[in-house]
N, C-alpha and C positions, 0 to 999 in steps of 0.2 A: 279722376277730376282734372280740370286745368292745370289747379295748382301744381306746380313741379316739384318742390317739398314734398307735398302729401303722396304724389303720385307713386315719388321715389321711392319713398321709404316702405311704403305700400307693397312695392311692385319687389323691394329689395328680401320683404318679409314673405311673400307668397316662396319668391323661387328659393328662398333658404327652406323653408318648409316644405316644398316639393322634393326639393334634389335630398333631404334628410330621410322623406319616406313618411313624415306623420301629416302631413295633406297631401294624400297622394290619392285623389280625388278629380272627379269630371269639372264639378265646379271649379274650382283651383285651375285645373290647367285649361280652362274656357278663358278665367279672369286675365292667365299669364298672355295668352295668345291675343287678348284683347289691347294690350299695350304696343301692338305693334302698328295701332293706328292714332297714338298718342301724337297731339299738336307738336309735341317741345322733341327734337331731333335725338337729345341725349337720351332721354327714357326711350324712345322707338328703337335705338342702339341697340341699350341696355337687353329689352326684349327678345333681338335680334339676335343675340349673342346667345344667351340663356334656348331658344328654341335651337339653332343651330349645336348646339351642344359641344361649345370651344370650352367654357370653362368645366365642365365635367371631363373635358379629356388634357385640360392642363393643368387646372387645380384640385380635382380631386386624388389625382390619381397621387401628387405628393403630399398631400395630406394624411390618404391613407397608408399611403407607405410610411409617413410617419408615425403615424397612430401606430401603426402594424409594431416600428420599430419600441416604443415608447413600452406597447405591453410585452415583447420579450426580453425588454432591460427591467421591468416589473417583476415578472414570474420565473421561479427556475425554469431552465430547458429539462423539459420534459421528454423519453423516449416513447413512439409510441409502439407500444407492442403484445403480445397476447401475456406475458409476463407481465408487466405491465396493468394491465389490465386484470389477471388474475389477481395481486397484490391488492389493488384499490378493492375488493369486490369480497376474497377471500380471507385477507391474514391481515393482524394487528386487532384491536380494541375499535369501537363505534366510531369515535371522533379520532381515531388517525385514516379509517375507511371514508367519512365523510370527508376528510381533509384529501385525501388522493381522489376523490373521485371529483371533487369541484378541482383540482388543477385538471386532471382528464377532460373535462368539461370544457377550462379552458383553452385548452392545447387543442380539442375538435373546432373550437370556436373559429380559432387562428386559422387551421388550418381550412376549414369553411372558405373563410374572407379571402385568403390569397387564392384559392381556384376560383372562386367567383372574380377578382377582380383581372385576374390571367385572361380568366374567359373574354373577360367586357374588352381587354384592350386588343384581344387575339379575334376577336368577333368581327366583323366587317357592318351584324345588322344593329341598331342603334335604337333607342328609345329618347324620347320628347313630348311632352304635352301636346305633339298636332295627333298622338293616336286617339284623343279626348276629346277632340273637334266635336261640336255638333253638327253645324254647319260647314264643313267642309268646304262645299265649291262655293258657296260664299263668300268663308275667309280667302281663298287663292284669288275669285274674281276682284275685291276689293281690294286686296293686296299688288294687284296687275296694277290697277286704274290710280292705283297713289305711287306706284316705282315710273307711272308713265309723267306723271305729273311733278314728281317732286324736283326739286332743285339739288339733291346731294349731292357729295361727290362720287367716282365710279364705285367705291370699293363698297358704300353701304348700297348703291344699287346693286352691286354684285350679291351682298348676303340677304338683298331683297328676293334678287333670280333664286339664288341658292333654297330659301323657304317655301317659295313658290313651286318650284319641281319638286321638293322634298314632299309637298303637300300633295302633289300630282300624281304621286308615284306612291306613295303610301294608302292612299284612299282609291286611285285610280280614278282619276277625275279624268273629262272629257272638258280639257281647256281649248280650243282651236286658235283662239287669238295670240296663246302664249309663242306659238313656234314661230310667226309673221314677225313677232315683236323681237326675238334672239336674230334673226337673220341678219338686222343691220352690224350686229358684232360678231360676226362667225367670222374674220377675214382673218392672214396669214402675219398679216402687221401687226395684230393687234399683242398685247403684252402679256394678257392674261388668256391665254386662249384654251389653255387646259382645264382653267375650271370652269369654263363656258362649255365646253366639252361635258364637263361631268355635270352639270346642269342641265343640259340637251340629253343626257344618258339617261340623267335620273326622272325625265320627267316621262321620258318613253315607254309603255307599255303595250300588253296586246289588247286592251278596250280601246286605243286610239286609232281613229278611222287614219290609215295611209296615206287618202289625201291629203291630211292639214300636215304630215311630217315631209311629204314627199318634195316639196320645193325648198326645206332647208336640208333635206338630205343629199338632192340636185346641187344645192350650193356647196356642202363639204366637200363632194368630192373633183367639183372642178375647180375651186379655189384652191385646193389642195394635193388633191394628185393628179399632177403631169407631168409632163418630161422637161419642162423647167423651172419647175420647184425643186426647193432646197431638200434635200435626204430627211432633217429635220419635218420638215410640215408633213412631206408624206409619211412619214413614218404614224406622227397624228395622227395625220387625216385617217388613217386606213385602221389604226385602231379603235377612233371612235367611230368609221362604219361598222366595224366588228361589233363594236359593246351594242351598238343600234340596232343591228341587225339580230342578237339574238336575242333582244327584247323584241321585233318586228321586224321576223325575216321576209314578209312580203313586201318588202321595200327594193329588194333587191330582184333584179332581172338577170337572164341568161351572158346578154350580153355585157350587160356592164360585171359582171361578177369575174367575164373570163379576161376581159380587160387587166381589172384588176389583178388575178392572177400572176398575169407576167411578170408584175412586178419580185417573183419569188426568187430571181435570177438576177436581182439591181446589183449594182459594187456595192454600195454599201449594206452590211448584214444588220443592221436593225433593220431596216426596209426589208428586206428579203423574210425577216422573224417575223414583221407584223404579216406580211402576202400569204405566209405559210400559215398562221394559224387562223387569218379568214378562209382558207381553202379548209381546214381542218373544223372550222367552226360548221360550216356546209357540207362539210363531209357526213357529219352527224346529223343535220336538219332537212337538207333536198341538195342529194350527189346530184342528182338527174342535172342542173344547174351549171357541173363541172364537165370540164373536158375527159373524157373515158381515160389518163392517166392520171389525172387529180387526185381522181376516185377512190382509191386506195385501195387494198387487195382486199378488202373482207367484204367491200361492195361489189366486186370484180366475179368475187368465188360465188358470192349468191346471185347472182346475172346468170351464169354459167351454170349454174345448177339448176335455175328456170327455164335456163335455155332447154337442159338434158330431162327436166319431165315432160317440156312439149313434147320432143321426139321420141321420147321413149313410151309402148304402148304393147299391150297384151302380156307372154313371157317377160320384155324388155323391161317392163316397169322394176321386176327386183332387183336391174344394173343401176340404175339410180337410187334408190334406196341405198345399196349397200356403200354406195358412192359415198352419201351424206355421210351413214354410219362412221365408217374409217378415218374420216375428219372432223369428229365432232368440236376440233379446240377453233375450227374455221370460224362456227359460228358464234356471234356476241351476244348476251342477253341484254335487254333492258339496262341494268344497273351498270352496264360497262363504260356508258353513254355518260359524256360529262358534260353534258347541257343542262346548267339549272331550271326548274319550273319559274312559271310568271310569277309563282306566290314568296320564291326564296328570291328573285331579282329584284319585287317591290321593297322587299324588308332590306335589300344590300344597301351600306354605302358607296355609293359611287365617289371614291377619293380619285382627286385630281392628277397624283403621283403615277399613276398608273398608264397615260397615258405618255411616260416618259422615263420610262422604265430599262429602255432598250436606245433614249437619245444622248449622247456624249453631247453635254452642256458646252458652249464655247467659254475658256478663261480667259478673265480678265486680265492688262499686264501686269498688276499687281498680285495678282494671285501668280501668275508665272513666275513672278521672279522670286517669290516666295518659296514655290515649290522648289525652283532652281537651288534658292540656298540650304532649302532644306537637305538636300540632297547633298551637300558640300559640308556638312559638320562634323562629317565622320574622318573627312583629307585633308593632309597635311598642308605647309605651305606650299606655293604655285613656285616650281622655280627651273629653270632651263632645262631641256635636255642636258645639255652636257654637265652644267653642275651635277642634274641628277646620275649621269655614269657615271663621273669622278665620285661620288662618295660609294658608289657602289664597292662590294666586298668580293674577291674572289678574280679569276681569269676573266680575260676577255669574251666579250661577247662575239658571234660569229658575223655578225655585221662591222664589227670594229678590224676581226680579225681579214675578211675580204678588204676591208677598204687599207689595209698594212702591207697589201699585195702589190709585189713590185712585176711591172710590165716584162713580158719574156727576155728581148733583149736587153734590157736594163739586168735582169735578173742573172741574167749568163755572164755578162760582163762584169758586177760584183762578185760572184763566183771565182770567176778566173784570176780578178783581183785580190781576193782573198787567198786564194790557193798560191799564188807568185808571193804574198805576205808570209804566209805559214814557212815556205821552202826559205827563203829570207834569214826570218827567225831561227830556224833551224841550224843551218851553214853556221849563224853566228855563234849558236850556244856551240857546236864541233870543236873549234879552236880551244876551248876552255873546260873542257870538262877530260879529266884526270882518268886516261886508259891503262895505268899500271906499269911497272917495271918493263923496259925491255930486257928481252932473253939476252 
């Protein structure tokens, strides 16, 4: 309804009873996803939020870690073990076995919930009311034509983009007008550019016809890799070709890929880490694409082994044969290949972090000087060289003891001075010291 009251509290009561599990239902999450064309800004938020699934990955999770912690201050710590287990089942009276077997019970319980919830946070693929859509490219088209029109500010257009490719890529929608409309913000200025990135990632699949991606594909890579762009952007840019390209590797051409390549050799090694595993990403999907050393040896050895059954024929054919034989570790199977299917890519989150995985952030001065002091709490006071040799313990040092060094004729001439003192001395003490009786 209009009303924002009713709407609220409405909309506040479905998603509590969704995200709990007891309307966990088509209708239910058709109703929730329907608030995200609510007149009143706050409730379309609110929506926004809840499908995006912020508050199940910041409030559930210490919730239930609390809960978690509340039942093991409840029940004794239980071991669990085949002893254990035999006890509850075999020894004692009826109701001290019912008494062990409901803590058993609850101790699977517990332990249930933390691998499940390990799982959720360790999972990459995600659940939301848009898998409950009826209308799928309805909700995304309508949801386009109200982010094009509305008046918000960037960020709730951003979790507007964000729903919209989530919808794209989950259902595999055929949106054309979505990728025209990202272009105006794909540039190197812009502030948020990584999760424009992962919005352009996620909306990518292989039902999408090439040509509606292929003029914002054109635009990533020349607003972003050239030879005077920042190490940062290209590092980007060349990532999200990468993420793009193995959802829809026919984007990518001979030429621009060996391009790309070069960059594997930049100064800076994030740039060289991203160049190398879009060489490795097409090593796996079309070498043919790569320069003949890209290729890697296991595409190399089976070249060379096509090569050797052409040529070889009659007798000759069991020199090839026995060829492969001898190196069976050459060849890869299937499952060695770590390119995911379209069906494990649509269900991925595409987090934004990832795109910057490999970029040394610049700091701020404040955080410099920060860190600078951090670094200075462990040292004493700051205080001169030479006070700090004076308190020093022990002989001199071998720099002290060079600079104590007297120049050679200097050196010879206290010598000699010295020595005419000594004989001096001596003469004197002669006169006075007591030689005994004369005979």
């Amino acid at each position: 309804e209009e009303d924002e009251v009713r709407a609220k509290t409405a909309l506040v009561t479905l998603c509590e009873l969704h995200r709990k599990k007891y309307w966990f239902d088509e209708r239910t999450a058709n109703a929730i996803c329907t608030a995200c064309f609510h007149p009143a800004s706050r409730i379309m938020r609110a929506a926004l939020l809840l499908l995006l699934d912020y508050e199940k990955i910041e409030n559930d999770s210490d919730s239930d870690e609390s809960d978690i912690e509340d039942e093991t201050k409840e029940s004794p710590q239980v071991i669990l073990s085949k002893e254990t287990i035999y006890k509850a089942n075999h020894q004692g009276t009826a109701a001290s076995k019912k008494k062990k077997k409901a803590k058993l019970e609850r101790v699977m319980r517990r332990m249930k919930r933390r691998q499940r919830l390990s799982t959720e946070r360790n999972n990459n693929s995600y659940y939301s009311p848009l898998n409950h859509l009826n209308d799928a490219q309805g909700f995304a088209e309508k949801l386009l034509s109200r982010c094009r029109k509305c008046n918000e500010i960037f960020k709730v257009k951003m979790m507007m983009l964000k729903l919209i490719a989530r919808t794209v890529g989950v259902h595999r929608l055929i949106l054309s007008d979505f990728y025209p409309f990202l272009q105006k913000y794909i540039q190197p200025r812009q502030l948020d550019i990584t999760n424009l990135f992962a919005v352009v990632v996620q909306a990518c699949h292989d039902k999408v016809p090439p040509n509606d991606v292929e003029p914002l594909f054109k635009q990533i890579v020349t607003e972003f890799i050239h030879g005077r762009a920042r190490p940062e952007a290209i590092t980007v840019g060349l990532t999200a070709v990468r993420e793009i390209c193995m959802r829809m590797p026919l984007l990518m051409n001979e030429d621009l890929l060996r391009d790309l390549a070069l960059y594997k050799k930049y100064r800076e090694k994030a740039v060289s880490v991203a160049a190398r595993s879009l060489i490795g990403l097409f090593r796996e999907l079309n070498p043919s694409l790569l320069v003949k050393k890209d290729r890697g040896w296991h595409i190399e050895v089976s070249e060379q082994e096509d090569d050797d059954d052409v040529h070889t024929s009659g007798d000759d054919e069991s020199v090839g044969t026995n060829r492969r034989k001898k190196d069976p570790a050459k060849k890869r199977k299937f499952a060695d290949f770590q390119v995911p299917n379209s069906d494990q890519l649509s269900l991925k989150r595409v987090d934004s972090a990832m795109f910057e995985v490999h970029v040394k952030r610049r700091r701020s001065k404040e955080e410099r000087s920060a860190l600078a002091k951090a670094g200075r709490e462990d040292r004493g006071k700051y205080l001169p060289r030479k006070a700090a040799n004076q308190k020093k313990t022990g002989g001199l040092s071998n720099g002290q003891k060079e600079r104590k060094k007297k120049m050679p004729v200097v050196a010879k001439r206290e010598k000699v001075a010295k020595s005419h003192l000594e004989k001096k001395k001596n003469n004197q003490r002669a006169g006075k010291q007591f030689r005994g009786r004369k005979a």
